[in-house]
Each structure stands twice: as C-alpha cells, then as structure tokens.
C-alpha positions as CSV (number, residue, x, y, z in Angstrom):
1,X,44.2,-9.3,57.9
2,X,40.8,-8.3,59.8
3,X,38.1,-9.6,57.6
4,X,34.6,-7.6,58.7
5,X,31.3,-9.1,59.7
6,X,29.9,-8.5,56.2
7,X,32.8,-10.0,54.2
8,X,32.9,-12.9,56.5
9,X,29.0,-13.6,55.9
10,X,29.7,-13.1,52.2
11,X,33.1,-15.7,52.3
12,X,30.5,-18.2,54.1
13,X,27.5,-17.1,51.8
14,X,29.7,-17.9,48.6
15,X,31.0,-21.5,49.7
16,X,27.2,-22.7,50.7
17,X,26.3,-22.9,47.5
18,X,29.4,-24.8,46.2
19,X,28.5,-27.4,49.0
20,X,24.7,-27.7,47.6
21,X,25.3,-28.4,44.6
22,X,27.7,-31.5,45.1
23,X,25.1,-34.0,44.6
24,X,25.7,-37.9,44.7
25,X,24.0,-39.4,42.2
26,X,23.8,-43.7,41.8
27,X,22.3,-45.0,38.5
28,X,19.3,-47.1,40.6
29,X,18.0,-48.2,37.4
30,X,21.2,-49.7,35.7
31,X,22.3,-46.5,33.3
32,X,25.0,-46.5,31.4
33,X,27.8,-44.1,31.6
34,X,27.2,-42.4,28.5
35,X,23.0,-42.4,29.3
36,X,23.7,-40.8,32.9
37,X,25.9,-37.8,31.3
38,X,23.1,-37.1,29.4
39,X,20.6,-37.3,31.6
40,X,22.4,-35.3,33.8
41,X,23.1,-32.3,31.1
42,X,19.3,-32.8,30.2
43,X,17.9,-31.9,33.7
44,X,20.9,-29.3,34.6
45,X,18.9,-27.4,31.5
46,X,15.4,-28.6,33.0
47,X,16.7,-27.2,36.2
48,X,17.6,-24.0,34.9
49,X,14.4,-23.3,32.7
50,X,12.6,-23.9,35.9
51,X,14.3,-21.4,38.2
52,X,15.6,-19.1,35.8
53,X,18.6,-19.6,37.9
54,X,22.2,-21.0,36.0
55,X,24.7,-21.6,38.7
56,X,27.4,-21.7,36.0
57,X,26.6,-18.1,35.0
58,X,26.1,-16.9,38.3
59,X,28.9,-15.7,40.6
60,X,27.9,-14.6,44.5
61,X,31.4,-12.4,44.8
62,X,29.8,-11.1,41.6
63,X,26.5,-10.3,42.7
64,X,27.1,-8.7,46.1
65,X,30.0,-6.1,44.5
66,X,28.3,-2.6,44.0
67,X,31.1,0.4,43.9
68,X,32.6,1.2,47.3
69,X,36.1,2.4,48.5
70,X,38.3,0.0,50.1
71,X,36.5,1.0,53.3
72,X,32.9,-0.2,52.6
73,X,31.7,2.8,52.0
74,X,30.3,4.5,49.1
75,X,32.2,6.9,47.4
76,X,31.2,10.4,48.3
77,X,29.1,9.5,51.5
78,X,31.6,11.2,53.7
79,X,31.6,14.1,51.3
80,X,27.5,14.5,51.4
81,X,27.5,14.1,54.9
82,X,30.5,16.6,55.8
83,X,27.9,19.2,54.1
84,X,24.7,18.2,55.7
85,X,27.0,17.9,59.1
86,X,28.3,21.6,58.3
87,X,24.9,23.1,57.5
88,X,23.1,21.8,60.7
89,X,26.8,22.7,62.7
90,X,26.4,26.3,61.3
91,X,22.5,27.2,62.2
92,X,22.9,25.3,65.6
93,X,25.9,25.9,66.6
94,X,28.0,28.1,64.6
95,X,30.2,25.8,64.4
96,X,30.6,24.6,60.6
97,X,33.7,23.0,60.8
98,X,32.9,20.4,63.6
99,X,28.8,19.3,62.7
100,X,31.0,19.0,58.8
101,X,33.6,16.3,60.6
102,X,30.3,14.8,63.1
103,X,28.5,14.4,59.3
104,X,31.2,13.2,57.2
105,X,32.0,10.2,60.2
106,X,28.1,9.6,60.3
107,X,27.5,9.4,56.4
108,X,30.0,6.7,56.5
109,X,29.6,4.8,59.1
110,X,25.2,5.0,57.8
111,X,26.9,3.7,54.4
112,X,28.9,1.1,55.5
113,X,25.9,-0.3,57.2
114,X,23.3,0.2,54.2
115,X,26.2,-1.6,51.8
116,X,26.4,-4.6,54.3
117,X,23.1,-5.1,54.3
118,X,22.2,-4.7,51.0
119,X,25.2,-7.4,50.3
120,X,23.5,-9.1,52.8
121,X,20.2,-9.7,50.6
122,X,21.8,-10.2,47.3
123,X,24.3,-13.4,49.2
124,X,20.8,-14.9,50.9
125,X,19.0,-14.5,47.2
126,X,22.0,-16.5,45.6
127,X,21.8,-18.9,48.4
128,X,17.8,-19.7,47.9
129,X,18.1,-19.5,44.1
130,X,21.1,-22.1,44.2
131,X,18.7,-24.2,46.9
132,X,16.0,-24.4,44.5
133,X,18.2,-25.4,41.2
134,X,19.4,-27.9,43.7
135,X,15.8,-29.5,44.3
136,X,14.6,-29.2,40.7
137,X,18.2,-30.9,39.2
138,X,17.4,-34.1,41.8
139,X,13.4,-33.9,41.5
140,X,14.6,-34.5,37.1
141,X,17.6,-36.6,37.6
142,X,14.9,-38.7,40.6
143,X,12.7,-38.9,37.7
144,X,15.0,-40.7,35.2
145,X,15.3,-43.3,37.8
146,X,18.2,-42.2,40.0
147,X,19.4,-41.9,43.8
148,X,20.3,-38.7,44.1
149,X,21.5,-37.4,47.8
C-alpha cells in the first residue's frame, strides 16, 4: 500500500494530538480520588470554554476530508481542465484533442496539490488548537494544586 506525502503528514498529524493530551497528573496537595475526578472534569470544561476547542468532539481524519476521488483529486478537475486544455490546443495549435489530454493531466495534478495543502492547514489548525486545550487543562488542574506533566 503506497501511502502519499499528504496522507502520511495527516496519519502523523492525527496521532500528535492523542500524544498531547496524555497528561500525568499527581495530586501534590493530598486529593482524594473522588476530588481529583472532579477537578479534572471541571477544568476539561474550563479548558474548552477557553479555546473553544473540545477534543472529544473534534476528529482530525474528520476535519481534513473534503470530497475527492480515490485519487486526491477533486471530482471534475480533470474534466474542467480537459476543456480549458482543448480550447487553448485548438486556437494554438489546432490540435483540440492533445492541449484537452495536456489540461485534463494538469487540472489534476494542480488539484491534488491544492487538496494536500489545504489538508495540510486544517491538520496544523487541529494540532495548535489541541496544543492550547492542552496548556489551559494543566494551567486549571496546576491551579487546584496538582503536578501535572
């Protein structure tokens, strides 16, 4: 299975965040079980109302997924570009048939690009937003008296 550039950053992109938000967290101050659990659902809440950000809601394979064929490309982008491509073939060249093939491979090789970058941004958006729910959950729970690392 040949994974691309983009769907390997994405793979990588997706397990960051599950590796941030594994947080150690000691009770420094003596607190119960029962008093750490809450504490802990109290600033998971404080941490989202901060950042807007709810890593329980929020899925990077989710975010990143736009429609495309199996290829990366949109659908129709080999289409569009087959009838630019035949347009410019026919004026320059009179040749519609081959600037129609030059077009089509073009559009989809443009849209491939565009969609892997665009992934690209949502993944690194999902990364920061995790990253910063991360920092406010320990900044609370650092506040109620714990160790968190």
């Amino acid at each position: 299975m040949k994974l691309s550039i983009a769907s390997a950053f994405l793979l990588s992109v997706a397990l960051i965040p599950m590796a941030q938000a594994q947080q150690f967290i000691y009770p420094a101050k003596g607190q119960s079980a029962e008093q750490q659990k809450a504490d802990k659902s109290q600033c998971y809440a404080w941490a989202v109302d901060q950042t807007g950000f709810d890593p329980a809601t929020s899925s990077p394979k989710a975010a990143s997924q736009s429609p495309k064929t199996a290829t990366g490309v949109t659908p129709g982008a080999g289409i569009r570009g087959a009838a630019r491509g035949a347009i410019v073939g026919e004026v320059i060249g009179d040749d519609a048939g081959a600037g129609a093939a030059v077009g089509a491979v073009a559009a989809r090789g443009e849209s491939r690009r565009r969609n892997a970058a665009q992934n690209n941004k949502k993944a690194e958006a999902t990364q920061n937003q995790q990253g910063a729910f991360t920092k406010a959950q320990s900044a609370c729970l650092e506040g109620r008296g714990y160790t968190v690392k």
